[in-house]
N, C-alpha and C positions, 0 to 999 in steps of 0.2 A: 495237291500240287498247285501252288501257286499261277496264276495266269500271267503272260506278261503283258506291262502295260500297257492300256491304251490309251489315245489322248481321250474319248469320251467313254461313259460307260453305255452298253445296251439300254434306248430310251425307254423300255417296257420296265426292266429293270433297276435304270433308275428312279423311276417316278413311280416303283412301289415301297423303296426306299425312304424317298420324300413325302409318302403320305403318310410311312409309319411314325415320321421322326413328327410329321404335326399333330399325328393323334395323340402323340408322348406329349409333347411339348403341352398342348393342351391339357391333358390329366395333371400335369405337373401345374399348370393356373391354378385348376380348380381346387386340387388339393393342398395347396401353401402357396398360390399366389406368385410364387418364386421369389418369399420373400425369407424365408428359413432357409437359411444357409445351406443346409445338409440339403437338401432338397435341390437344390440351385447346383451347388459341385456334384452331387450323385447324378445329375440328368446332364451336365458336361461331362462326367467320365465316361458317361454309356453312350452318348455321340460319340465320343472319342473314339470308344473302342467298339462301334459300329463301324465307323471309316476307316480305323482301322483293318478290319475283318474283309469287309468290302473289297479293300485295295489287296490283300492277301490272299483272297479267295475268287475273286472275277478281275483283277487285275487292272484295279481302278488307276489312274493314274492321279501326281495332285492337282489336275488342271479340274476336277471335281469339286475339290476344295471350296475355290472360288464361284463356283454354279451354284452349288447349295450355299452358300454364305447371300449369293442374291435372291436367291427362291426363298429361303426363310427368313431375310428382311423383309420382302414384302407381303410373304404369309405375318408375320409377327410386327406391324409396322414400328409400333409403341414400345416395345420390346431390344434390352439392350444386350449385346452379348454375343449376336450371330455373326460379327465381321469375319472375313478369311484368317487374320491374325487370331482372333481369338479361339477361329476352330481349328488352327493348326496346332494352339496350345491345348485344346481339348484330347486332339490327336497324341503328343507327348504326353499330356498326362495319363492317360490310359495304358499309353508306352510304359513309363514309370512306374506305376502303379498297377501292375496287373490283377492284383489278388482286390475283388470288390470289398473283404473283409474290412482291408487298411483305409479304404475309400470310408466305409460306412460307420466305424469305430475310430477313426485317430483323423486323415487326410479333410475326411469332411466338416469333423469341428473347428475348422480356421477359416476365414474368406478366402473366395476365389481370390483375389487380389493377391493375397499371401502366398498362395499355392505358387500362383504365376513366378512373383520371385523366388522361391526356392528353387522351379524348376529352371528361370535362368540362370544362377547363380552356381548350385549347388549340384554336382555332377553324381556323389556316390551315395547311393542309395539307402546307406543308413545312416549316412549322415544327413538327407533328408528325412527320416524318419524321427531325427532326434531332434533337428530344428521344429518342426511341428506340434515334437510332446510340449517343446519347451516354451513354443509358444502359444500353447492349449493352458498349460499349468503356470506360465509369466502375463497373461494376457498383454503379448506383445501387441504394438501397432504396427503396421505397414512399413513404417521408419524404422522403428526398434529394430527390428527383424533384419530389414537391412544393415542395420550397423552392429548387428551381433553377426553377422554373416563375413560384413568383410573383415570384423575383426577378429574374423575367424574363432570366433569362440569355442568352437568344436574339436578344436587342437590344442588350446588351452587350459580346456576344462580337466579340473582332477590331476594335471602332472604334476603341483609342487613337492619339491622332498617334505615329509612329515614323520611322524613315530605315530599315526593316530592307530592302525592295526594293534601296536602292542600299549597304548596308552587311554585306549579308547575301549565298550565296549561294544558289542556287536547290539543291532543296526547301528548306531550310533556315528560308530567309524567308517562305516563307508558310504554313510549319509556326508558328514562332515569333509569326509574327503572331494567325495562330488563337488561342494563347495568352492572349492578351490580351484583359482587359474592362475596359469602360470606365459605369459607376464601379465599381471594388471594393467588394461590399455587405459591412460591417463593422458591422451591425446586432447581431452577437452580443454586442461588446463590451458591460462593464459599469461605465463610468467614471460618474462625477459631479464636477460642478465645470468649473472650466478645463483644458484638456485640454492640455499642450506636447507638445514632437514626442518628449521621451522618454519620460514615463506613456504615449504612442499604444503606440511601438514596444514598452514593458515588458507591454504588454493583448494585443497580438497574439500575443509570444512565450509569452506566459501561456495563453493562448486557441490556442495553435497548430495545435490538431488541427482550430478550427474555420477558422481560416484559413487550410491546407493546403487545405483542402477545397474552399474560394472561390476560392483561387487556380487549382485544375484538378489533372487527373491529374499524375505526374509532379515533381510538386516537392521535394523532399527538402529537409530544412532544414539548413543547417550552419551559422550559429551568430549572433548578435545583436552590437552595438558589436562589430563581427570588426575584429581589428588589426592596420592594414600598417604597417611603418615603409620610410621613403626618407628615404635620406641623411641616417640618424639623427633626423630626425622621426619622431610615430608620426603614426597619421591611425587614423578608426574609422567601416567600414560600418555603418550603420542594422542593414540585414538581410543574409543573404547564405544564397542555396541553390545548389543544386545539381539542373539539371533532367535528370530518366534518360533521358526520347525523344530531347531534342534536343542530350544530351551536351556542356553546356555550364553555367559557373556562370550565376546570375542574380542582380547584387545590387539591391535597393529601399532605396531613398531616401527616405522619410519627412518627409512638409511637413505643416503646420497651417495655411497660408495658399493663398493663388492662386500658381499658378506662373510665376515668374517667370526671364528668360531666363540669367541667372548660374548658374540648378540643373543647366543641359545640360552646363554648365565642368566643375564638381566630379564630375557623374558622369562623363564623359569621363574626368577624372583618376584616380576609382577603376577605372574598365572598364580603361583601359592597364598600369596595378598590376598588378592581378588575372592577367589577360592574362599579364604576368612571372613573377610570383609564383607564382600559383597554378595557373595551365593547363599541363596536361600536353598532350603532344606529339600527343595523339589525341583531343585535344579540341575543339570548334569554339567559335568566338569570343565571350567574354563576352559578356552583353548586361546593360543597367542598364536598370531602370524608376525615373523618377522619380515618386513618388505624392504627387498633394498635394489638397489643397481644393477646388480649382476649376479651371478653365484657359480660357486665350482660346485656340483653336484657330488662329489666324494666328499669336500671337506665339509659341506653341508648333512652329509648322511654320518659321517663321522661326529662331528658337534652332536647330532642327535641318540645318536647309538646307546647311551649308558642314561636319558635324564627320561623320566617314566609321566614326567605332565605333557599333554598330549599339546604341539609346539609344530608348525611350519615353516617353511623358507620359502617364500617368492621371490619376483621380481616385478619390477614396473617398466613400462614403458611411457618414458614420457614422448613430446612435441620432439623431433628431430634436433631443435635447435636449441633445446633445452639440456636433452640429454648428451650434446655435445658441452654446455658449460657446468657440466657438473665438474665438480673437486673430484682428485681421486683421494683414498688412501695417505699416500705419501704427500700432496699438498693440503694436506689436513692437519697431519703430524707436523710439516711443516711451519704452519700457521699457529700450531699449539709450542710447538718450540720458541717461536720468536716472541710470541705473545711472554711466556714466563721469562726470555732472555730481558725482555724490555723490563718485566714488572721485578727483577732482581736486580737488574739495574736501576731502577727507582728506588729501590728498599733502598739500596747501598749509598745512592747519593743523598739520601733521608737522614743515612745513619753519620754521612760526612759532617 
Protein backbone atom coordinates (compact mmCIF):
# COMPACT_ATOMS: atom_id res chain seq x y z
CA UNK A 1 0.00 0.00 0.00
CA UNK A 2 1.37 2.95 -1.06
CA UNK A 3 2.56 5.93 1.56
CA UNK A 4 1.34 9.23 1.26
CA UNK A 5 3.52 11.84 0.27
CA UNK A 6 5.85 13.53 2.00
CA UNK A 7 7.75 16.60 1.46
CA UNK A 8 11.27 14.81 2.40
CA UNK A 9 12.00 11.29 2.70
CA UNK A 10 13.16 9.46 6.19
CA UNK A 11 17.16 10.69 6.21
CA UNK A 12 18.43 7.10 7.12
CA UNK A 13 16.51 6.02 4.32
CA UNK A 14 17.41 8.24 2.08
CA UNK A 15 21.05 8.26 2.13
CA UNK A 16 20.94 4.40 1.84
CA UNK A 17 19.28 5.12 -1.38
CA UNK A 18 22.10 7.59 -2.47
CA UNK A 19 24.83 5.50 -1.66
CA UNK A 20 23.43 2.66 -3.63
CA UNK A 21 22.72 4.88 -6.70
CA UNK A 22 26.92 5.91 -6.41
CA UNK A 23 27.90 2.37 -6.13
CA UNK A 24 25.81 1.74 -9.55
CA UNK A 25 26.79 4.69 -10.94
CA UNK A 26 30.27 3.86 -10.26
CA UNK A 27 30.26 0.16 -11.67
CA UNK A 28 28.70 1.64 -14.64
CA UNK A 29 32.33 3.89 -15.11
CA UNK A 30 34.27 1.14 -14.61
CA UNK A 31 32.54 -1.11 -16.90
CA UNK A 32 31.85 1.14 -20.12
CA UNK A 33 32.92 4.36 -18.95
CA UNK A 34 29.15 5.46 -19.75
CA UNK A 35 30.34 5.62 -23.06
CA UNK A 36 28.16 2.64 -24.66
CA UNK A 37 25.02 3.70 -25.15
CA UNK A 38 23.23 0.66 -23.77
CA UNK A 39 24.85 0.90 -20.84
CA UNK A 40 24.23 4.72 -20.20
CA UNK A 41 20.03 4.22 -21.05
CA UNK A 42 20.01 0.84 -18.87
CA UNK A 43 21.54 2.77 -15.85
CA UNK A 44 18.77 5.96 -16.51
CA UNK A 45 15.99 3.44 -16.61
CA UNK A 46 17.03 1.73 -13.34
CA UNK A 47 17.06 5.28 -11.54
CA UNK A 48 14.07 5.87 -13.07
CA UNK A 49 12.45 3.05 -11.82
CA UNK A 50 14.13 3.34 -8.45
CA UNK A 51 12.34 6.69 -7.95
CA UNK A 52 9.97 5.41 -8.98
CA UNK A 53 9.41 2.53 -6.60
CA UNK A 54 10.71 4.76 -3.72
CA UNK A 55 7.95 7.29 -4.30
CA UNK A 56 5.29 4.24 -4.55
CA UNK A 57 6.47 2.36 -1.76
CA UNK A 58 7.69 4.97 1.22
CA UNK A 59 5.78 7.79 -0.30
CA UNK A 60 8.52 10.02 -1.60
CA UNK A 61 7.35 12.96 -2.84
CA UNK A 62 9.02 14.89 -6.08
CA UNK A 63 10.65 17.44 -4.01
CA UNK A 64 13.43 14.36 -3.85
CA UNK A 65 13.88 14.73 -7.32
CA UNK A 66 15.70 17.80 -6.91
CA UNK A 67 17.91 16.59 -3.59
CA UNK A 68 19.40 13.75 -5.45
CA UNK A 69 19.80 15.74 -8.73
CA UNK A 70 22.24 17.93 -6.25
CA UNK A 71 23.85 15.14 -4.31
CA UNK A 72 24.74 13.24 -7.55
CA UNK A 73 26.16 16.40 -9.27
CA UNK A 74 28.40 16.82 -6.69
CA UNK A 75 29.16 13.08 -6.03
CA UNK A 76 29.81 12.86 -10.15
CA UNK A 77 31.20 16.50 -10.75
CA UNK A 78 32.51 15.82 -14.49
CA UNK A 79 29.64 13.78 -15.06
CA UNK A 80 26.75 14.98 -17.35
CA UNK A 81 23.16 13.77 -17.01
CA UNK A 82 22.08 14.14 -13.31
CA UNK A 83 19.92 17.48 -13.68
CA UNK A 84 16.25 17.43 -12.05
CA UNK A 85 15.05 17.54 -15.64
CA UNK A 86 16.84 14.96 -16.84
CA UNK A 87 15.88 12.53 -13.72
CA UNK A 88 12.36 13.41 -14.18
CA UNK A 89 12.84 12.00 -17.69
CA UNK A 90 14.60 9.01 -16.29
CA UNK A 91 11.43 8.87 -14.02
CA UNK A 92 8.92 8.58 -17.24
CA UNK A 93 10.91 6.52 -18.94
CA UNK A 94 10.94 3.75 -16.67
CA UNK A 95 7.07 4.82 -16.41
CA UNK A 96 6.96 3.96 -20.25
CA UNK A 97 8.78 1.30 -20.39
CA UNK A 98 8.29 -1.04 -17.63
CA UNK A 99 9.36 -4.46 -19.12
CA UNK A 100 13.51 -4.12 -18.77
CA UNK A 101 13.33 -6.68 -21.71
CA UNK A 102 12.27 -3.55 -24.31
CA UNK A 103 14.96 -1.50 -22.31
CA UNK A 104 17.82 -4.04 -23.11
CA UNK A 105 16.71 -5.36 -26.68
CA UNK A 106 15.03 -2.34 -28.82
CA UNK A 107 14.67 1.06 -26.25
CA UNK A 108 18.49 0.89 -25.42
CA UNK A 109 19.84 0.61 -29.04
CA UNK A 110 18.99 4.41 -29.82
CA UNK A 111 20.68 7.60 -27.67
CA UNK A 112 19.42 8.83 -24.85
CA UNK A 113 18.70 11.87 -26.76
CA UNK A 114 16.25 10.03 -28.90
CA UNK A 115 14.49 8.42 -26.36
CA UNK A 116 13.98 11.70 -24.69
CA UNK A 117 11.94 12.91 -27.88
CA UNK A 118 9.92 10.12 -28.26
CA UNK A 119 8.88 10.42 -24.96
CA UNK A 120 7.94 14.10 -25.42
CA UNK A 121 6.38 13.72 -28.49
CA UNK A 122 4.89 10.46 -28.70
CA UNK A 123 2.23 9.51 -26.26
CA UNK A 124 0.91 5.62 -27.32
CA UNK A 125 3.07 3.12 -26.51
CA UNK A 126 3.46 1.29 -29.61
CA UNK A 127 3.80 3.64 -31.45
CA UNK A 128 6.85 4.36 -29.54
CA UNK A 129 8.01 1.22 -29.96
CA UNK A 130 7.71 1.48 -33.69
CA UNK A 131 9.49 4.93 -33.90
CA UNK A 132 12.49 3.21 -32.26
CA UNK A 133 12.67 -0.06 -34.42
CA UNK A 134 12.58 2.29 -37.21
CA UNK A 135 15.08 4.27 -36.09
CA UNK A 136 17.42 1.24 -34.99
CA UNK A 137 16.95 -0.15 -38.77
CA UNK A 138 16.91 3.93 -40.52
CA UNK A 139 19.69 4.94 -38.55
CA UNK A 140 17.96 8.10 -37.90
CA UNK A 141 19.35 11.31 -36.29
CA UNK A 142 18.03 13.30 -33.64
CA UNK A 143 16.36 15.58 -36.47
CA UNK A 144 15.30 12.78 -38.70
CA UNK A 145 13.29 11.41 -35.90
CA UNK A 146 11.90 14.63 -35.18
CA UNK A 147 10.56 15.26 -38.46
CA UNK A 148 9.38 11.71 -39.01
CA UNK A 149 7.34 12.20 -35.89
CA UNK A 150 5.71 15.40 -36.60
CA UNK A 151 5.02 14.18 -39.86
CA UNK A 152 3.43 11.67 -38.38
CA UNK A 153 4.71 8.97 -40.30
CA UNK A 154 3.25 6.35 -38.07
CA UNK A 155 -0.28 7.23 -39.51
CA UNK A 156 0.84 7.13 -42.81
CA UNK A 157 2.75 4.35 -43.06
CA UNK A 158 1.30 1.22 -45.15
CA UNK A 159 -2.39 2.89 -45.88
CA UNK A 160 -2.28 3.59 -49.70
CA UNK A 161 -4.90 1.65 -51.72
CA UNK A 162 -2.67 -1.22 -53.76
CA UNK A 163 -3.64 -4.92 -55.16
CA UNK A 164 -0.18 -5.97 -53.75
CA UNK A 165 -1.89 -9.05 -51.42
CA UNK A 166 -3.31 -10.59 -54.70
CA UNK A 167 -0.47 -9.26 -57.09
CA UNK A 168 2.45 -9.82 -55.07
CA UNK A 169 3.84 -12.81 -53.50
CA UNK A 170 4.07 -13.50 -49.86
CA UNK A 171 6.73 -11.89 -47.77
CA UNK A 172 7.03 -9.79 -50.67
CA UNK A 173 3.71 -8.05 -50.38
CA UNK A 174 3.46 -7.12 -47.05
CA UNK A 175 7.09 -6.13 -47.20
CA UNK A 176 6.12 -3.73 -50.13
CA UNK A 177 3.11 -2.69 -48.67
CA UNK A 178 5.04 -1.41 -45.51
CA UNK A 179 6.63 0.73 -47.84
CA UNK A 180 4.05 2.80 -48.58
CA UNK A 181 2.73 6.25 -47.04
CA UNK A 182 -0.10 7.69 -47.60
CA UNK A 183 0.23 11.30 -48.24
CA UNK A 184 3.92 11.65 -49.26
CA UNK A 185 5.01 14.72 -47.14
CA UNK A 186 6.68 16.99 -49.79
CA UNK A 187 6.83 19.89 -47.66
CA UNK A 188 10.53 20.37 -48.50
CA UNK A 189 9.86 21.57 -51.84
CA UNK A 190 10.32 25.15 -52.81
CA UNK A 191 8.10 25.97 -55.77
CA UNK A 192 5.99 29.19 -56.22
CA UNK A 193 3.22 29.88 -58.75
CA UNK A 194 1.27 27.04 -60.60
CA UNK A 195 2.73 24.05 -60.19
CA UNK A 196 2.49 21.19 -63.54
CA UNK A 197 3.25 17.63 -63.21
CA UNK A 198 6.78 18.52 -64.74
CA UNK A 199 8.21 21.56 -62.45
CA UNK A 200 6.56 18.85 -59.41
CA UNK A 201 8.84 15.94 -60.91
CA UNK A 202 12.01 18.62 -61.83
CA UNK A 203 11.56 19.78 -57.61
CA UNK A 204 11.89 16.29 -56.43
CA UNK A 205 14.66 15.23 -58.68
CA UNK A 206 16.27 18.61 -57.58
CA UNK A 207 15.41 17.89 -53.94
CA UNK A 208 16.30 14.16 -54.18
CA UNK A 209 18.05 13.56 -51.18
CA UNK A 210 15.22 15.07 -49.31
CA UNK A 211 12.75 12.82 -51.08
CA UNK A 212 14.83 9.61 -50.88
CA UNK A 213 14.41 10.28 -47.41
CA UNK A 214 10.36 10.54 -47.39
CA UNK A 215 10.31 7.86 -49.50
CA UNK A 216 12.09 5.18 -46.81
CA UNK A 217 14.96 3.16 -46.56
CA UNK A 218 15.96 1.42 -49.55
CA UNK A 219 15.35 3.49 -52.57
CA UNK A 220 17.90 4.19 -54.99
CA UNK A 221 17.11 6.48 -57.60
CA UNK A 222 17.74 5.75 -61.38
CA UNK A 223 16.75 8.33 -63.20
CA UNK A 224 13.63 10.96 -64.16
CA UNK A 225 11.50 11.32 -67.90
CA UNK A 226 13.46 7.38 -67.98
CA UNK A 227 12.81 6.31 -71.82
CA UNK A 228 11.22 3.19 -73.02
CA UNK A 229 10.50 2.71 -76.66
CA UNK A 230 7.90 -0.12 -78.05
CA UNK A 231 7.43 -0.64 -81.41
CA UNK A 232 9.35 2.32 -82.25
CA UNK A 233 7.39 4.65 -80.10
CA UNK A 234 9.25 6.13 -77.22
CA UNK A 235 7.19 6.64 -73.98
CA UNK A 236 8.85 8.48 -70.61
CA UNK A 237 8.51 7.43 -66.76
CA UNK A 238 7.97 10.37 -64.49
CA UNK A 239 10.30 8.66 -61.82
CA UNK A 240 12.00 5.53 -61.75
CA UNK A 241 14.19 3.67 -58.70
CA UNK A 242 15.30 0.91 -57.79
CA UNK A 243 14.47 -0.56 -54.44
CA UNK A 244 17.64 -2.89 -52.59
CA UNK A 245 15.29 -4.85 -49.74
CA UNK A 246 12.79 -5.69 -52.03
CA UNK A 247 15.00 -6.20 -55.30
CA UNK A 248 12.75 -4.82 -57.55
CA UNK A 249 12.39 -1.46 -59.82
CA UNK A 250 9.64 1.11 -58.54
CA UNK A 251 8.39 3.50 -60.95
CA UNK A 252 5.98 6.90 -59.82
CA UNK A 253 3.82 8.46 -61.54
CA UNK A 254 3.34 12.10 -60.91
CA UNK A 255 -0.47 13.87 -60.95
CA UNK A 256 -1.39 17.55 -60.03
CA UNK A 257 -4.96 16.47 -59.88
CA UNK A 258 -7.40 13.81 -58.01
CA UNK A 259 -6.85 10.43 -59.18
CA UNK A 260 -8.61 9.30 -61.65
CA UNK A 261 -9.16 5.54 -62.96
CA UNK A 262 -7.29 5.83 -66.63
CA UNK A 263 -3.85 6.42 -64.25
CA UNK A 264 -4.00 2.52 -63.19
CA UNK A 265 -3.93 1.79 -67.51
CA UNK A 266 -0.80 3.82 -68.16
CA UNK A 267 0.89 2.59 -65.24
CA UNK A 268 -0.01 -1.07 -65.93
CA UNK A 269 1.65 -0.16 -69.31
CA UNK A 270 4.77 1.12 -67.98
CA UNK A 271 4.98 -1.77 -64.96
CA UNK A 272 4.71 -4.69 -68.10
CA UNK A 273 7.66 -2.53 -70.19
CA UNK A 274 9.83 -2.37 -67.44
CA UNK A 275 9.04 -6.00 -66.43
CA UNK A 276 10.71 -6.73 -70.30
CA UNK A 277 12.91 -4.28 -70.53
CA UNK A 278 14.55 -3.76 -67.65
CA UNK A 279 14.10 -6.73 -65.01
CA UNK A 280 16.69 -8.97 -64.66
CA UNK A 281 15.99 -12.62 -64.23
CA UNK A 282 16.44 -12.29 -60.21
CA UNK A 283 14.54 -9.72 -59.76
CA UNK A 284 10.98 -9.60 -58.29
CA UNK A 285 8.07 -7.91 -60.12
CA UNK A 286 7.93 -4.25 -60.88
CA UNK A 287 5.77 -2.26 -58.80
CA UNK A 288 4.22 1.46 -59.98
CA UNK A 289 2.93 4.02 -57.63
CA UNK A 290 0.68 6.38 -58.87
CA UNK A 291 0.93 9.82 -56.88
CA UNK A 292 -1.46 12.35 -57.22
CA UNK A 293 -3.44 15.11 -55.40
CA UNK A 294 -6.11 13.58 -53.97
CA UNK A 295 -8.04 10.32 -54.23
CA UNK A 296 -11.50 8.75 -53.68
CA UNK A 297 -10.58 5.44 -52.13
CA UNK A 298 -13.53 3.40 -53.92
CA UNK A 299 -12.74 4.59 -57.23
CA UNK A 300 -9.23 3.96 -56.48
CA UNK A 301 -9.96 0.24 -55.12
CA UNK A 302 -12.18 -0.15 -58.11
CA UNK A 303 -9.47 0.93 -61.05
CA UNK A 304 -7.46 -1.75 -59.12
CA UNK A 305 -9.79 -4.54 -58.77
CA UNK A 306 -9.39 -6.59 -62.21
CA UNK A 307 -5.32 -5.53 -63.29
CA UNK A 308 -2.99 -8.35 -61.64
CA UNK A 309 0.57 -6.05 -61.87
CA UNK A 310 1.12 -5.21 -58.38
CA UNK A 311 0.08 -1.04 -58.77
CA UNK A 312 -0.54 1.83 -55.84
CA UNK A 313 -2.42 5.00 -55.40
CA UNK A 314 -1.08 7.61 -53.13
CA UNK A 315 -1.10 11.00 -52.50
CA UNK A 316 1.15 14.00 -51.82
CA UNK A 317 1.16 16.57 -49.62
CA UNK A 318 2.73 19.41 -50.75
CA UNK A 319 3.70 23.41 -49.11
CA UNK A 320 0.27 24.81 -48.16
CA UNK A 321 0.59 27.28 -50.76
CA UNK A 322 1.44 25.25 -53.29
CA UNK A 323 -1.18 22.79 -52.91
CA UNK A 324 -3.68 25.58 -52.97
CA UNK A 325 -2.30 26.49 -56.77
CA UNK A 326 -2.59 23.39 -58.01
CA UNK A 327 -5.08 22.94 -61.38
CA UNK A 328 -7.79 20.75 -60.93
CA UNK A 329 -9.16 18.30 -63.34
CA UNK A 330 -11.66 20.56 -65.11
CA UNK A 331 -8.94 23.51 -65.60
CA UNK A 332 -6.78 21.12 -67.17
CA UNK A 333 -9.43 19.80 -69.60
CA UNK A 334 -9.86 23.26 -69.88
CA UNK A 335 -6.62 24.28 -70.92
CA UNK A 336 -6.45 21.19 -73.29
CA UNK A 337 -9.61 22.47 -75.07
CA UNK A 338 -8.47 25.92 -75.81
CA UNK A 339 -5.15 24.89 -76.60
CA UNK A 340 -6.66 22.55 -79.79
CA UNK A 341 -9.55 25.30 -80.24
CA UNK A 342 -6.53 27.72 -81.00
CA UNK A 343 -4.40 25.15 -83.00
CA UNK A 344 -7.56 24.47 -85.37
CA UNK A 345 -8.00 27.67 -85.71
CA UNK A 346 -4.60 28.07 -87.03
CA UNK A 347 -4.81 25.01 -89.23
CA UNK A 348 -7.95 26.85 -90.86
CA UNK A 349 -6.44 30.19 -91.34
CA UNK A 350 -3.34 28.24 -92.97
CA UNK A 351 -5.61 26.39 -95.15
CA UNK A 352 -7.49 30.29 -96.03
Amino acid sequence: MPKSPTLFPEEESYIAFLSDLKTRIRQAQVKAALAVNKELVLLYWQIGRDILQRQQEEGWGSKVITRLAKDLKREFPDMKGFSRTNLMYMRSFAEAYPDEQIVQQLVGQIPWGHNVRILDHVKDPQERIWYAQETIENGWSRNILELQIESKLYQRQGSAVNNFERALPQPQSDLANQLLKDPYNLDFLALTGTVQERELESALVKHIRDFLLELGVGFAFVGSQYRLEVSGNEYFMDLLFYHLKLRCYIIIDLKVTEFRPEYTGKMNFYVAVVDDLLRHPDDQPTIGIVLCKSKDRTTAEYALRNINTPIAVSTHQLPKHLEESLPTVEQLEMEMETAIAELEESDRKSDD
